[in-house]
N, C-alpha and C positions, 0 to 999 in steps of 0.2 A: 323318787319324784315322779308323780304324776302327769305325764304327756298328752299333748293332744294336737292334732294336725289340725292347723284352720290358716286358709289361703286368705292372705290379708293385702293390701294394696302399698303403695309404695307412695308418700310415706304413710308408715303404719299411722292407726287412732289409736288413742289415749285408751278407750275401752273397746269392746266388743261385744254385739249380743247374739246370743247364739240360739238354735232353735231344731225343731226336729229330730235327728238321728245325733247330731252333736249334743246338744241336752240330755235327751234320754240315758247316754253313755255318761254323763258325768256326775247325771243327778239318779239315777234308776241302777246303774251298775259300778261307779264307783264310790255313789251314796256322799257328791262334796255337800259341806253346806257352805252357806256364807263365814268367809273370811278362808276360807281354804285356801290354800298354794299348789298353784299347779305349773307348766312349762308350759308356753303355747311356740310349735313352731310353724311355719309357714311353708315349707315345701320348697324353698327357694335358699336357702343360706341361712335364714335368721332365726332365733328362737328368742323366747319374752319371757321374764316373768311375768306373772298373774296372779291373779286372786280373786277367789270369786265374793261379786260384793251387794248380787241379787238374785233372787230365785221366786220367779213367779210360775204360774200354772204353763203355761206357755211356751217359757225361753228365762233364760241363765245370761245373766252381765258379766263380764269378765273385765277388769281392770290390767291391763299392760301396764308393765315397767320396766328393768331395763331389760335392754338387748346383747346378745351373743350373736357376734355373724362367723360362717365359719367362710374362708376361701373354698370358690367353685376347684373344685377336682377336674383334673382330669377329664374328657369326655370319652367313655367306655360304652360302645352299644355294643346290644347284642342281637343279632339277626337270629332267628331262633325258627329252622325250620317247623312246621306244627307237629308237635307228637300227640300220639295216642293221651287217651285218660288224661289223669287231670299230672302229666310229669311236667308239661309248661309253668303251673303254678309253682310246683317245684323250684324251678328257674328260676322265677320271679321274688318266690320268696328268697331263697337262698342268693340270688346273684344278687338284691338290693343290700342285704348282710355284707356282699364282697361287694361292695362299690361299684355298679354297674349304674350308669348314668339314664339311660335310655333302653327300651328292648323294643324290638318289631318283631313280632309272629312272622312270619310268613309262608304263603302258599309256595310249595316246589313239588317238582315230578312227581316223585315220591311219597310226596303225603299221604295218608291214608285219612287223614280229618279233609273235610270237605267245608267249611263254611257259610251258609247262606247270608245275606247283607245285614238280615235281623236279629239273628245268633251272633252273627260277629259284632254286632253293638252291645249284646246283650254281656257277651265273655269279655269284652275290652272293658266296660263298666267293672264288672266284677274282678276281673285283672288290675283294673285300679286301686280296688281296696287293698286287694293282695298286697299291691307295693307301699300302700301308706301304713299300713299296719309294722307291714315288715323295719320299714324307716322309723314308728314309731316306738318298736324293740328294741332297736338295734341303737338307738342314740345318735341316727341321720337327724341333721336339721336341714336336708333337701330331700324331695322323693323322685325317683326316676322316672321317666314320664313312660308311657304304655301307648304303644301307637296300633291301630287299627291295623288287623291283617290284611295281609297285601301280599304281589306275586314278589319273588324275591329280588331280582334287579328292578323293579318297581323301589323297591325297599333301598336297594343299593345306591338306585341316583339321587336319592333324598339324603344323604348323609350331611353333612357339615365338611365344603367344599374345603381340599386339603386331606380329608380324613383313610390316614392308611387302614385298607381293609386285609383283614387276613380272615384266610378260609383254612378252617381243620379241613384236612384232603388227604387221607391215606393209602387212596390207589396209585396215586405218585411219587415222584422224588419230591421232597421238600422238606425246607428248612427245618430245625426245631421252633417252635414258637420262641421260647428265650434267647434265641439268635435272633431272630425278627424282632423283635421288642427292644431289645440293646440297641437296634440301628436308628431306634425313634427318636429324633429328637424332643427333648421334654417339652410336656404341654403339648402335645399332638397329638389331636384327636385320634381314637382307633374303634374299630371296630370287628367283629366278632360273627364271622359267620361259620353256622351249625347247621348241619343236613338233620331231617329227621331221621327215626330208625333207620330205612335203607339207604343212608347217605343221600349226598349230591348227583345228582345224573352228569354224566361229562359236559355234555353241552351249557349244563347252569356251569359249571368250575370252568368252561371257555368263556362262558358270558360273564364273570365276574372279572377273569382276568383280562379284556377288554376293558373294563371300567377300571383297570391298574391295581388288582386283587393279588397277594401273593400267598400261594398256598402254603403252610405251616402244616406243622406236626406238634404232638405230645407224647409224641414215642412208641415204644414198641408194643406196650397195653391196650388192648381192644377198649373205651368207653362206651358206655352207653351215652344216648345224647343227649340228656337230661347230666350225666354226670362228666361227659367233654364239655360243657359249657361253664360247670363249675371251678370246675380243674382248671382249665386256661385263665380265669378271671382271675382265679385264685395267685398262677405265675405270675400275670404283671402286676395286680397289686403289689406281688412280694418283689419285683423289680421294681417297680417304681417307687419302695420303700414305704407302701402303705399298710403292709401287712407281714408279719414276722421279721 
């Protein structure tokens, strides 16, 4: 079945006309014509049927019918120090596959990406398609939201008050992460912070644990940070009975 992400209002209309980069994609690449069937979901829980039931030079009418809503998940972010090349897309795609609700890039010591205000609007846009694509592979009928780079406990005070934060932190003693995750009560928000290539500086892993951060592990395997971010996503889905 043919999918297509289109943010729709609440309540939905009866139809929809679509235009632009949406059109193009449905009449130029996957060639519908009138009366086609297609999914439309909205990025928020709900998906429609459709049917396309106009095609003019300009913009594509799409007919709604009924609905699927799925229950909000869990809230899973991921603080995602900035890495090199393009391994954050990585992230992005993959972690939207494992249920990640939310990511923040973020600037820390270590980074080696520098972001200027007009690049970083430029990469959060394009980091957005990443994740609605990735949602509309994968059979999400929500896409996880992508927020503007930002310095890292910048990032931290913004979370969704309540939300237990754990930091992968392997120059210390701590937990396993499926220790830390067993102690969550269900439905509590969590969140996911990732150092880039050379880790956390101490002083960010002191400043988070001020904000009531508990450092976690994945054991005795070195990750890279593109693949610690996938890997622990991957543990509490399969904890929290989402995944295997």
């Amino acid at each position: 079945m043919v999918r297509l992400f289109v943010p729709l209002p609440d309540p939905a209309p009866a139809d929809v006309t679509l235009t632009g980069e949406r059109r193009h994609y449905l009449v130029h690449v996957l060639r519908l014509e009138d009366g086609d069937a297609l999914e439309v979901f909205d990025g928020k829980g709900r998906a429609f049927e459709a049917r396309v039931t106009g095609l003019a030079a300009e913009s594509v009418r799409l007919v709604l019918g009924a609905v699927r809503v799925t229950p909000p998940a869990r809230e899973m972010s991921v603080l995602q120090g900035l890495p090199k090349g393009d391994k954050l897309e990585l992230v992005l795609q993959k972690g939207t596959e494992l249920g990640a609700t939310a990511f923040h890039p973020v600037a820390t010591a270590r980074s080696v990406v520098k972001l200027e205000p007009k690049r970083a609007e430029e990469r959060t846009q394009r980091w957005a398609k990443i994740v609605e694509e990735a949602a509309r592979q994968c059979r999400r009928d929500d896409v996880p939201v992508v927020h503007p780079p930002r310095p890292l406990l910048d990032a931290a005070r913004a979370l969704t008050p309540g939300t237990l934060l754990l930091v992968l932190d392997e120059e210390e003693s701590a937990v396993p992460l499926g220790e830390a995750f067993r102690s969550v009560a269900p439905g509590t928000p969590v969140a996911l912070v990732i150092g880039p290539e050379g880790g956390l500086a101490r002083e960010e892993v002191d400043g988070l644990r001020g904000l009531g951060a508990r450092p976690v592990t994945l054991g005795s395997r070195i990750l890279r940070t593109e693949t610690a971010a996938l890997a622990a996503l991957a543990v509490m889905q399969h904890l929290d009975g989402s995944l295997g």
